[in-house]
N, C-alpha and C positions, 0 to 999 in steps of 0.2 A: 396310174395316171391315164386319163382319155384324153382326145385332142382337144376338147376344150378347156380343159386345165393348161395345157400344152400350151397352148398360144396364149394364154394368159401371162404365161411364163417365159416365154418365148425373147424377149428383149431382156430380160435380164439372163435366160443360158446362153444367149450371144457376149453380153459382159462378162462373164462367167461371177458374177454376183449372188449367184441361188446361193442356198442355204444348202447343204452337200446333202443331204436324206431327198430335198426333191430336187435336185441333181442328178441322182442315181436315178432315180422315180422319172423324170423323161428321159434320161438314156435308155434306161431298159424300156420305155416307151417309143423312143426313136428307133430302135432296132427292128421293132415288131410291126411299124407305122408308115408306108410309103411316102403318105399323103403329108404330113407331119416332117419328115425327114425333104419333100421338096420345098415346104414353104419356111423352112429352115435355110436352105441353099437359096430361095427365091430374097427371102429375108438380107442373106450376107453379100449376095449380088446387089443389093439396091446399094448397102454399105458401101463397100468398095467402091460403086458408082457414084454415089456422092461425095465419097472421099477423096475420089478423084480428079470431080469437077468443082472442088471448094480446091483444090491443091492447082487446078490450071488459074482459075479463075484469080487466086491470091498469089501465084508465082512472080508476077512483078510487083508487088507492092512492098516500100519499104518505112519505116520509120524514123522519126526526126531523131537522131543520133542521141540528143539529150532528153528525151522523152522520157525513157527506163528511169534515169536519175530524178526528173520531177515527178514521176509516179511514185518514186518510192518516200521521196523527202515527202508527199501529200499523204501520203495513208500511215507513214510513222507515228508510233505513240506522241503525244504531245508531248511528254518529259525526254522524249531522244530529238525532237527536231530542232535544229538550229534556231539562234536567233538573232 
């Protein structure tokens, strides 16, 4: 694997979603790759940083107690919904 395969890849060896043969193929590539290995760290740091400020940002918001109940009676197959 080169680094431009690499960063092709690159957001799914964050999910851990690769397919394991190029899995193995950027790890043994990240080992040997400085450049590749920071914009990996550069990568999980933006993560964490947006996950952080979606988690401040929706910290108080709450939902209408019966919401969950009318979402689910509206997307129920039509033969289970009441009538």
């Amino acid at each position: 694997m080169n680094c431009k395969t690499f960063h092709h890849f690159v957001f799914e060896y964050l999910d851990d979603t690769l397919d394991r043969a190029i899995k193995a193929k950027a790890e043994v590539h990240l080992q040997g790759c400085a450049s590749c290995r920071g914009a990996l760290d550069r990568e999980q740091a933006a993560g964490r940083s947006l996950r952080a400020a979606l988690q401040r940002s929706t910290a108080s918001l709450s939902l209408n107690p019966g919401l969950h109940d009318r979402v689910q009676r509206a997307i129920a197959p039509k033969e289970k919904r009441p009538t």
